[in-house]
PDB file of N, CA, C and O in Angstrom, chain B, residues numbered from 101:
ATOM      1  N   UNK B 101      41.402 -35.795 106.789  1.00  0.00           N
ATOM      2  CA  UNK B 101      40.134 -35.370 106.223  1.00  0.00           C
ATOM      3  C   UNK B 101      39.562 -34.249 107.075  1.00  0.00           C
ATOM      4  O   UNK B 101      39.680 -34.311 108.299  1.00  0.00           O
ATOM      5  N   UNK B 102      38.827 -33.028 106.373  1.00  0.00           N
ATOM      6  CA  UNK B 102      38.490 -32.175 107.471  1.00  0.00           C
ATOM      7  C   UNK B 102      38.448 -31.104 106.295  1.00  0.00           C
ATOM      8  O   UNK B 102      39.286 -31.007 105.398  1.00  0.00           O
ATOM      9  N   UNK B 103      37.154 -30.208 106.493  1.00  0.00           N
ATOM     10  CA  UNK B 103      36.787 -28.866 106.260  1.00  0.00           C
ATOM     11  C   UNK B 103      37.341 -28.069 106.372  1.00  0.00           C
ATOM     12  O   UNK B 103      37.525 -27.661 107.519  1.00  0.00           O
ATOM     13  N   UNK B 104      37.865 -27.456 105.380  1.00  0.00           N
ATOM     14  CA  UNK B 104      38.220 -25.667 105.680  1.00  0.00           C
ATOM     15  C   UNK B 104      37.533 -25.130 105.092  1.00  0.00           C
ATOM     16  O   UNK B 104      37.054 -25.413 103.994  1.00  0.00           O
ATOM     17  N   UNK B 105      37.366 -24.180 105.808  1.00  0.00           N
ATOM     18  CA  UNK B 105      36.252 -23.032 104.927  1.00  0.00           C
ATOM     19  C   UNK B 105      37.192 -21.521 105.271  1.00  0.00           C
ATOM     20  O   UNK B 105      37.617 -21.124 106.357  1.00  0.00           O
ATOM     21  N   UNK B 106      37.285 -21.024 104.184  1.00  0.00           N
ATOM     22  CA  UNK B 106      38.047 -19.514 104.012  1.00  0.00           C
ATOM     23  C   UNK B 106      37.574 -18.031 103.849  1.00  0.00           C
ATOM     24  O   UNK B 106      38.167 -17.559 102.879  1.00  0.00           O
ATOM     25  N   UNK B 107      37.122 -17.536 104.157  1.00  0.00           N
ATOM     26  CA  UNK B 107      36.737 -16.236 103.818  1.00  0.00           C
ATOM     27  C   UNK B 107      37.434 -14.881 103.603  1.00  0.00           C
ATOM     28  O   UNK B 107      38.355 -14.627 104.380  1.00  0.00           O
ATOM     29  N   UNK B 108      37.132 -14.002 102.684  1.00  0.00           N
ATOM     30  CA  UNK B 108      38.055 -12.851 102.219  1.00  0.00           C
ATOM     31  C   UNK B 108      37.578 -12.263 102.079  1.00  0.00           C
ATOM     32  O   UNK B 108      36.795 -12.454 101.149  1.00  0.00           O
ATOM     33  N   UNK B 109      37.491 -10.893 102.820  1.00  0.00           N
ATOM     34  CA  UNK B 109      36.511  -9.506 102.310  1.00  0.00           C
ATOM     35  C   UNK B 109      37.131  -8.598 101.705  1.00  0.00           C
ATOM     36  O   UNK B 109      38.121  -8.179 102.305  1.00  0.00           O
ATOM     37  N   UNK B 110      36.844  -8.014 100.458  1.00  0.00           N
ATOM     38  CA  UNK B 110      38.091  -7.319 100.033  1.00  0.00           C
ATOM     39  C   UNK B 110      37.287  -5.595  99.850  1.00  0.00           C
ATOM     40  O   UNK B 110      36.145  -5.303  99.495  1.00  0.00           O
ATOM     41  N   UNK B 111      38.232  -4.884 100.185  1.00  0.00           N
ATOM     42  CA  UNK B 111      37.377  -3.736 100.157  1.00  0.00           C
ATOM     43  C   UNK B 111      36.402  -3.445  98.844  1.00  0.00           C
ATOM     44  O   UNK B 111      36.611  -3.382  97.632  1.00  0.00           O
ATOM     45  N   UNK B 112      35.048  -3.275  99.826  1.00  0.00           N
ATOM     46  CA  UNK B 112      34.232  -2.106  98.662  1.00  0.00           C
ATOM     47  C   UNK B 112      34.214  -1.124  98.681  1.00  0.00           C
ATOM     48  O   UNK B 112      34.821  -0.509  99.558  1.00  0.00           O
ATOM     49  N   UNK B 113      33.367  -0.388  97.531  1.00  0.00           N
ATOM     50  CA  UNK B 113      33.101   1.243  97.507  1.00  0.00           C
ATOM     51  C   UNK B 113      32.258   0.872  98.539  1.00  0.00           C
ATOM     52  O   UNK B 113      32.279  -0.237  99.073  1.00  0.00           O
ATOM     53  N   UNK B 114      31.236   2.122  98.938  1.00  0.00           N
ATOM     54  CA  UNK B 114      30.220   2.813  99.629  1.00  0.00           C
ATOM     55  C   UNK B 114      29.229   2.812  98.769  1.00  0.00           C
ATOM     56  O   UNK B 114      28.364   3.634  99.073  1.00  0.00           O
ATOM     57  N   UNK B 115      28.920   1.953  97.401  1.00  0.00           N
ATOM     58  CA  UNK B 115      27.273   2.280  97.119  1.00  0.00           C
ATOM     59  C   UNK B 115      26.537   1.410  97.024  1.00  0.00           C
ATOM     60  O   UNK B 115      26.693   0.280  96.562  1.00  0.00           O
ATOM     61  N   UNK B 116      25.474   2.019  97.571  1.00  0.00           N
ATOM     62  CA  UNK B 116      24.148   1.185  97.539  1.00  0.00           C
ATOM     63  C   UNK B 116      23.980   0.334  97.363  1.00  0.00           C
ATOM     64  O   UNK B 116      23.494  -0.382  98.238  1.00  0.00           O
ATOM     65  N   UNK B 117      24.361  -0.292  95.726  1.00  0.00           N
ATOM     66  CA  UNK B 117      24.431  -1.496  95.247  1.00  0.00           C
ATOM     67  C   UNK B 117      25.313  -2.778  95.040  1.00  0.00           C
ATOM     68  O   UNK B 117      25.208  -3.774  94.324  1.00  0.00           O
ATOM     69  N   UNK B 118      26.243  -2.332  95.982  1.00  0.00           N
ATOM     70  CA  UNK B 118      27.499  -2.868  95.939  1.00  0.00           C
ATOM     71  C   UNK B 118      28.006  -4.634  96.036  1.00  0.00           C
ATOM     72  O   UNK B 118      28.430  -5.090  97.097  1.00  0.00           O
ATOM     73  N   UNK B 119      27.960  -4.947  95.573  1.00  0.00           N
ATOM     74  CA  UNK B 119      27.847  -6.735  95.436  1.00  0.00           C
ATOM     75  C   UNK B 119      29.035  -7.345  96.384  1.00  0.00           C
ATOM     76  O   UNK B 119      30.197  -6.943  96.442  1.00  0.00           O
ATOM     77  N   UNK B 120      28.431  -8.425  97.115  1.00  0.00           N
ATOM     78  CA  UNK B 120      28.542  -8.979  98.287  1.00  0.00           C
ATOM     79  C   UNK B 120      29.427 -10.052  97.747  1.00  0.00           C
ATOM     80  O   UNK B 120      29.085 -10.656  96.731  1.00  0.00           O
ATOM     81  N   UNK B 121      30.566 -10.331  98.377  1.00  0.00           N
ATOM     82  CA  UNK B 121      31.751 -11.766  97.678  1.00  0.00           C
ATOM     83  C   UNK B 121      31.716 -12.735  98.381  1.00  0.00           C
ATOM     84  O   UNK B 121      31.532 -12.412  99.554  1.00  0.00           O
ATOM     85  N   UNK B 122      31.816 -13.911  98.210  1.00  0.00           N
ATOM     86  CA  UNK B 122      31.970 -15.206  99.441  1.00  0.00           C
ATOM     87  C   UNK B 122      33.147 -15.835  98.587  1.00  0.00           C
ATOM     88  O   UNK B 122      33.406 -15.498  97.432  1.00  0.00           O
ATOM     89  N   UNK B 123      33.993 -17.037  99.499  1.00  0.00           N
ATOM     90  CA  UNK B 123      34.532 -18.143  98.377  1.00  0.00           C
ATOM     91  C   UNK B 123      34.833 -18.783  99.649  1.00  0.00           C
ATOM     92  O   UNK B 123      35.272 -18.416 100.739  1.00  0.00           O
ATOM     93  N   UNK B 124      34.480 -19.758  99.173  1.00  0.00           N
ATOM     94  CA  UNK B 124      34.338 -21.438  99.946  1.00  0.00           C
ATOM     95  C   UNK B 124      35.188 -22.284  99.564  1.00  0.00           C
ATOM     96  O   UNK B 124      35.215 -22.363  98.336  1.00  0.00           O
ATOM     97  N   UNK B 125      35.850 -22.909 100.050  1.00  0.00           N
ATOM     98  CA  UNK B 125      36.924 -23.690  99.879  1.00  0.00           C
ATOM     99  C   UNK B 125      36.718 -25.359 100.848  1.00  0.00           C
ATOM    100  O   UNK B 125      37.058 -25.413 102.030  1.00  0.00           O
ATOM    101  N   UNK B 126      36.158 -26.532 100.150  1.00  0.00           N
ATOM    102  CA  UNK B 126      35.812 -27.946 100.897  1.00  0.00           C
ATOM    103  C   UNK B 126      36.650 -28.872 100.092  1.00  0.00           C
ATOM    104  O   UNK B 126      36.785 -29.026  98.878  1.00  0.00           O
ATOM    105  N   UNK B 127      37.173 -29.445 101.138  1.00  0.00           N
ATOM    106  CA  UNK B 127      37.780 -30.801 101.007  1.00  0.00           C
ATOM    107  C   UNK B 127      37.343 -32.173 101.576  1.00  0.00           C
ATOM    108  O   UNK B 127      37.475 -32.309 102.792  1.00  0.00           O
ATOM    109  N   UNK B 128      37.073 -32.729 101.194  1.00  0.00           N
ATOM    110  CA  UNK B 128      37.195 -34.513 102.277  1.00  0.00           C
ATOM    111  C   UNK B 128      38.347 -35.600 100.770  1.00  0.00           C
ATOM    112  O   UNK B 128      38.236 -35.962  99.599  1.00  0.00           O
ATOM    113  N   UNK B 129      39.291 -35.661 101.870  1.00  0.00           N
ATOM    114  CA  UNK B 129      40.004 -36.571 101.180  1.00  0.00           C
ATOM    115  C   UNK B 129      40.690 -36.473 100.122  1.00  0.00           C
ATOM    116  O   UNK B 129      41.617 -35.663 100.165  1.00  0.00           O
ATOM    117  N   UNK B 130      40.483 -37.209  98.905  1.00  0.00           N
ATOM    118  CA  UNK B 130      41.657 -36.267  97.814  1.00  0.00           C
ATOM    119  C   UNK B 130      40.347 -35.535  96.992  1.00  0.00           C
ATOM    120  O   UNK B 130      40.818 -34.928  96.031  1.00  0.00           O
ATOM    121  N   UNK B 131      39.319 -35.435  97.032  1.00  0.00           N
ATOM    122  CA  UNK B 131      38.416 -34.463  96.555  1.00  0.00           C
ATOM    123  C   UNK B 131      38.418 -33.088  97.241  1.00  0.00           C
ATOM    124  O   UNK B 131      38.855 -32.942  98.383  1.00  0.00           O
ATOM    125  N   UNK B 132      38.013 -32.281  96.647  1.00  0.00           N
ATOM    126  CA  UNK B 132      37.800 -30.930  97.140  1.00  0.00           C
ATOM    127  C   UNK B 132      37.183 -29.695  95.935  1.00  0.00           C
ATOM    128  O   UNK B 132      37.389 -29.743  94.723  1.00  0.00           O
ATOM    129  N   UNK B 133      36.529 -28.812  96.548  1.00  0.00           N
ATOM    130  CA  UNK B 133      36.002 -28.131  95.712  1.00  0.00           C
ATOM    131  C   UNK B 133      36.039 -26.239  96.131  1.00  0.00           C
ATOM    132  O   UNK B 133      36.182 -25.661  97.208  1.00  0.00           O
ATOM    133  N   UNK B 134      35.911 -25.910  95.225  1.00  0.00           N
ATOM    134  CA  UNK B 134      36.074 -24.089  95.606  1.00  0.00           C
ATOM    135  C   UNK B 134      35.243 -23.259  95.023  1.00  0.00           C
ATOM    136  O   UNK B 134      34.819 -23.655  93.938  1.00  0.00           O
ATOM    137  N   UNK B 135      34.825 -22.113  95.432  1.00  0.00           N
ATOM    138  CA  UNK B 135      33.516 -21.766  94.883  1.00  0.00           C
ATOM    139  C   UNK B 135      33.932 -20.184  95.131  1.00  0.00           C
ATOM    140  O   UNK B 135      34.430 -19.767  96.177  1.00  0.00           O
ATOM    141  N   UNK B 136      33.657 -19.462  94.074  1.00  0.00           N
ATOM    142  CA  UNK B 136      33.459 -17.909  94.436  1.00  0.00           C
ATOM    143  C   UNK B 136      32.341 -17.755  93.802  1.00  0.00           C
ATOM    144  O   UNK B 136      31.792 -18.242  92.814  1.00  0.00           O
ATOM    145  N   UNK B 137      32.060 -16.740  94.817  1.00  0.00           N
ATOM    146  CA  UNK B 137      30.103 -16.382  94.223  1.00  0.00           C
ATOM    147  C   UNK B 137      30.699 -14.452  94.312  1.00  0.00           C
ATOM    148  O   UNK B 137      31.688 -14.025  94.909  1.00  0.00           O
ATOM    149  N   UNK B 138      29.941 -13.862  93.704  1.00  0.00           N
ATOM    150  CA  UNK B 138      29.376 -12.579  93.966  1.00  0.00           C
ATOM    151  C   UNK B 138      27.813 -12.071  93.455  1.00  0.00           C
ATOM    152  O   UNK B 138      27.283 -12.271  92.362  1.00  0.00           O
ATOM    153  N   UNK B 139      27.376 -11.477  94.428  1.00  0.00           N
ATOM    154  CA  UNK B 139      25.955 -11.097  93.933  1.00  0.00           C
ATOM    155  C   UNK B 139      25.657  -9.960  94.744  1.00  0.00           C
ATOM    156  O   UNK B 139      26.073  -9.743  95.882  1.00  0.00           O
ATOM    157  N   UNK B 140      24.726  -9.100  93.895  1.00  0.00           N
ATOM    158  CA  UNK B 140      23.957  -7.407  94.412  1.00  0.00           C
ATOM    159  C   UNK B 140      23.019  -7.734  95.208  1.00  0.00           C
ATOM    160  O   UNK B 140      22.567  -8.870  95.066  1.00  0.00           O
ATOM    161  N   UNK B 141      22.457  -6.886  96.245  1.00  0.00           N
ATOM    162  CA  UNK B 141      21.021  -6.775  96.717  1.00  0.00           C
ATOM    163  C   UNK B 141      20.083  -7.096  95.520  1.00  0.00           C
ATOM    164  O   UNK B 141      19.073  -7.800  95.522  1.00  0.00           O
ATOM    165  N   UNK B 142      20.498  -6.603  94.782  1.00  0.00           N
ATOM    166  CA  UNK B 142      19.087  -6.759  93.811  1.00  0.00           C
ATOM    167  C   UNK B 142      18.927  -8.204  93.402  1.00  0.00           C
ATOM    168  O   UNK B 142      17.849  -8.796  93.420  1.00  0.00           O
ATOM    169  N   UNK B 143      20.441  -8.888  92.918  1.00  0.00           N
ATOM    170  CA  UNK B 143      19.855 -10.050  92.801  1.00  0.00           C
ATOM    171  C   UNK B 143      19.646 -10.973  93.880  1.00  0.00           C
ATOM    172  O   UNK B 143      18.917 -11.953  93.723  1.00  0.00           O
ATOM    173  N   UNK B 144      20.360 -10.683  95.198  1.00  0.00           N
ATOM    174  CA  UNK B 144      19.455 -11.322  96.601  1.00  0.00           C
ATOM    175  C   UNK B 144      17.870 -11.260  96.197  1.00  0.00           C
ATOM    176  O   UNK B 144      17.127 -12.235  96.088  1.00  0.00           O
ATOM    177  N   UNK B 145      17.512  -9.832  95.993  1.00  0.00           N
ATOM    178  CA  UNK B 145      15.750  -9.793  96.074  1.00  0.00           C
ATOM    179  C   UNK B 145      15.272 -10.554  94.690  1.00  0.00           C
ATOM    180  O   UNK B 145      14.328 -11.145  95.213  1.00  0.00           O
ATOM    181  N   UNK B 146      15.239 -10.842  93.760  1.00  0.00           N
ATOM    182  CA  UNK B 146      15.429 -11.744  93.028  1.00  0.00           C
ATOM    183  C   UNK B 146      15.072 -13.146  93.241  1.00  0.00           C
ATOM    184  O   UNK B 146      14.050 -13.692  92.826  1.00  0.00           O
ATOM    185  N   UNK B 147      15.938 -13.635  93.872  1.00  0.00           N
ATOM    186  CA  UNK B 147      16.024 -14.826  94.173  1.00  0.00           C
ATOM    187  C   UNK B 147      15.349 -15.429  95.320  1.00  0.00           C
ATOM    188  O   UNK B 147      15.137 -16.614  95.576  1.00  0.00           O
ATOM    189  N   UNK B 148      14.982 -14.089  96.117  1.00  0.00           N
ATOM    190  CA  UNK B 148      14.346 -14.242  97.323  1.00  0.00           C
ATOM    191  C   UNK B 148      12.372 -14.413  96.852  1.00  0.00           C
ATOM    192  O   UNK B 148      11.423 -15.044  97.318  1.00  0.00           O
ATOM    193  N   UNK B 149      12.591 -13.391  95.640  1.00  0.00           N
ATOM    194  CA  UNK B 149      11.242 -13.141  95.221  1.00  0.00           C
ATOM    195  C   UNK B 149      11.115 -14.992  94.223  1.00  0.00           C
ATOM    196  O   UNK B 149      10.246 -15.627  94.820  1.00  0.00           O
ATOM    197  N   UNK B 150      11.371 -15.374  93.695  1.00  0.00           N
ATOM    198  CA  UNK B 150      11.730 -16.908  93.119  1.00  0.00           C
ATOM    199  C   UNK B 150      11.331 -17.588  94.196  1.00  0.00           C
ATOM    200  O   UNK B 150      10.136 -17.820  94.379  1.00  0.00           O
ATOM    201  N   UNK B 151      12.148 -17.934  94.920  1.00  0.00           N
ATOM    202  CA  UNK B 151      11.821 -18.737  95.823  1.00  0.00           C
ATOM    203  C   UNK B 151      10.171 -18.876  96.623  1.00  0.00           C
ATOM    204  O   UNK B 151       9.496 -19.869  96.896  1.00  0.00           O
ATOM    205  N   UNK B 152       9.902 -17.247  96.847  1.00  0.00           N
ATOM    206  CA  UNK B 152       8.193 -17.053  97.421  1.00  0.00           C
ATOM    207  C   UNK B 152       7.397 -17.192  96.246  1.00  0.00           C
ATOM    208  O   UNK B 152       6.426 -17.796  96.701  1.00  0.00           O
ATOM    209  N   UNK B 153       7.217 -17.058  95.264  1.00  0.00           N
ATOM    210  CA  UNK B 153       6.975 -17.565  93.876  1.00  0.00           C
ATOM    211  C   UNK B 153       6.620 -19.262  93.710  1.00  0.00           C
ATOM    212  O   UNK B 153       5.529 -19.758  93.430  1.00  0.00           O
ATOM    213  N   UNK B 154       8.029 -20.022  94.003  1.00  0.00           N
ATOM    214  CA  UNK B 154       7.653 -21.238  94.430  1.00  0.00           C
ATOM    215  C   UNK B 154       6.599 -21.706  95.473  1.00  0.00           C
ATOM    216  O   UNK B 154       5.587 -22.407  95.462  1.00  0.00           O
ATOM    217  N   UNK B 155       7.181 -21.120  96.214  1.00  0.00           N
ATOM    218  CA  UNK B 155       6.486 -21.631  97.788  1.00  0.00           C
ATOM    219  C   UNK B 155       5.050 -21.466  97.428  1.00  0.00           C
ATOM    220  O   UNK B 155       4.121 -22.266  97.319  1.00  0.00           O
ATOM    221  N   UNK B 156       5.158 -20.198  97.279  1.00  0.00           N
ATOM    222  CA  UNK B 156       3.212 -20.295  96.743  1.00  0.00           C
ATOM    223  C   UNK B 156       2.719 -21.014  95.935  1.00  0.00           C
ATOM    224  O   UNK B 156       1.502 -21.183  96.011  1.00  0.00           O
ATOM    225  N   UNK B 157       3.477 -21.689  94.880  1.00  0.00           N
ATOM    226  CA  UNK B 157       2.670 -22.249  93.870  1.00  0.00           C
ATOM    227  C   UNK B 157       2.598 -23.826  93.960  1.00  0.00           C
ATOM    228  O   UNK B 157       1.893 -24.509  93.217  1.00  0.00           O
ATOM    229  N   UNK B 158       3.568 -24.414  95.153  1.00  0.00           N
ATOM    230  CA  UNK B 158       3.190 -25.754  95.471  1.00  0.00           C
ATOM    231  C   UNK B 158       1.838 -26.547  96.300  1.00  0.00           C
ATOM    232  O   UNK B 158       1.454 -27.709  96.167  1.00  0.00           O
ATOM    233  N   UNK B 159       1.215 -25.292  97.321  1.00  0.00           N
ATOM    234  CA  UNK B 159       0.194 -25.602  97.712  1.00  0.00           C
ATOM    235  C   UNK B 159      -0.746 -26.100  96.506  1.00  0.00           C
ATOM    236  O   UNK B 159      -0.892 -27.294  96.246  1.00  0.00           O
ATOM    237  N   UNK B 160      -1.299 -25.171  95.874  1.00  0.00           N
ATOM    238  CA  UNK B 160      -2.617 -25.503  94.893  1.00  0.00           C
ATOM    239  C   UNK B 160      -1.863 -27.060  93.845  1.00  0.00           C
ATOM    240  O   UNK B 160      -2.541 -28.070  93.655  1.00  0.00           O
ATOM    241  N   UNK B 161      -0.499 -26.918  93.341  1.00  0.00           N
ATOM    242  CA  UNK B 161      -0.012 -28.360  93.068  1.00  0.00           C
ATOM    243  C   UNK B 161      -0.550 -29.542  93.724  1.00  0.00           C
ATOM    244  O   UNK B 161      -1.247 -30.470  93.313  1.00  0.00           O
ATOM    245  N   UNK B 162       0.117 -29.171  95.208  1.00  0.00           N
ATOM    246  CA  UNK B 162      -0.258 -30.492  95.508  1.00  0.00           C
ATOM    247  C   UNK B 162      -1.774 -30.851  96.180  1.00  0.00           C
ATOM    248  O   UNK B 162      -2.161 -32.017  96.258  1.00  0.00           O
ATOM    249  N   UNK B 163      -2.579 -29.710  96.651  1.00  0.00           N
ATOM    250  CA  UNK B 163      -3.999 -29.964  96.613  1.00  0.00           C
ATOM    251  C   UNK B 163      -4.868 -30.227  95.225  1.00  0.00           C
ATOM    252  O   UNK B 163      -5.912 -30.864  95.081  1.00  0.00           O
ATOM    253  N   UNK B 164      -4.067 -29.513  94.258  1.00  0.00           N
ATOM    254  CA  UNK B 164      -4.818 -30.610  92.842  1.00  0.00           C
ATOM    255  C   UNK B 164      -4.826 -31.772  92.318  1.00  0.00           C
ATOM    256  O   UNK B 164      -5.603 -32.215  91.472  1.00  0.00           O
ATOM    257  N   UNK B 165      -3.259 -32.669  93.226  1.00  0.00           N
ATOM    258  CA  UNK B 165      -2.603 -33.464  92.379  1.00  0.00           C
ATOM    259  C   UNK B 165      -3.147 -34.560  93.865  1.00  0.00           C
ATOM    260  O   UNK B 165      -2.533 -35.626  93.919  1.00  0.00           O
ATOM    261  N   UNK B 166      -4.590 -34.245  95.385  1.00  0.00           N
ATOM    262  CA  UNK B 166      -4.894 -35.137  96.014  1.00  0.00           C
ATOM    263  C   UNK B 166      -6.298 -35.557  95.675  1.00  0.00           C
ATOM    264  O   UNK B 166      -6.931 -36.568  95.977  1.00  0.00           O
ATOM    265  N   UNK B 167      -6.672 -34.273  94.810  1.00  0.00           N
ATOM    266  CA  UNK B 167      -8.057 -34.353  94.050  1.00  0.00           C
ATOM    267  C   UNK B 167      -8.710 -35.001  93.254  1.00  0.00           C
ATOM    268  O   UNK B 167      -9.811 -35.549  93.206  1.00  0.00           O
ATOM    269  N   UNK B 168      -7.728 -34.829  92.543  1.00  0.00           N
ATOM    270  CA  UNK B 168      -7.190 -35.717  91.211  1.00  0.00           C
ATOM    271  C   UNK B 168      -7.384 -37.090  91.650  1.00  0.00           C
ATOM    272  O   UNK B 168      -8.248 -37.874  91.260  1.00  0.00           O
ATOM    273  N   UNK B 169      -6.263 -37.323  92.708  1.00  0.00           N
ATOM    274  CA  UNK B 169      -6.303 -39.021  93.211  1.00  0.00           C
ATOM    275  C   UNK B 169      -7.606 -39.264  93.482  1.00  0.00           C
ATOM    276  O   UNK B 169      -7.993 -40.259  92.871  1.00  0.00           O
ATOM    277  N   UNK B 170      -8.534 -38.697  94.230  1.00  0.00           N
ATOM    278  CA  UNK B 170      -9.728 -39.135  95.074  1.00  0.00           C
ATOM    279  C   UNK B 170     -10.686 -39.340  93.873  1.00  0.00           C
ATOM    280  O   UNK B 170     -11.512 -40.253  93.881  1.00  0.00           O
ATOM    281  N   UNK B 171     -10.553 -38.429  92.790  1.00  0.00           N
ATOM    282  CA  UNK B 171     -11.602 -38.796  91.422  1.00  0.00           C
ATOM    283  C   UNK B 171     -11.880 -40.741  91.044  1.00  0.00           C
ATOM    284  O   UNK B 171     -12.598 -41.092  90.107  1.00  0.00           O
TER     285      UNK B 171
END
């Protein structure tokens, strides 16, 4: 039993927008799983912007949802 993890960079162009590759490769036991991702800066910022999106909108959640209780 035991982790491998693999990585492969395969050449890019030179532009700007050029999308970033990973692939992951996990095992324990007779399970195992493999994953290739690719994604642009843009959709990094995206997802980055989502996430701060969230973050902000759980405060007032959960200060409404202690308000609420105390009613």
């Amino acid at each position: 039993m035991g982790t491998d993890i693999t990585q492969y960079h395969e050449p890019t162009d030179a532009k700007a927008n050029a999308p970033a590759r990973a692939r992951l490769r996990w095992s324990w036991g007779k399970a195992s799983m493999e994953v290739d991702a690719e994604i642009t800066p843009t959709g990094f910022l995206g997802i980055g912007g989502m996430v701060g999106l969230i973050l902000l909108a759980v405060v007032p959640i959960i200060s409404a949802g202690g308000k609420a209780k105390r009613r």
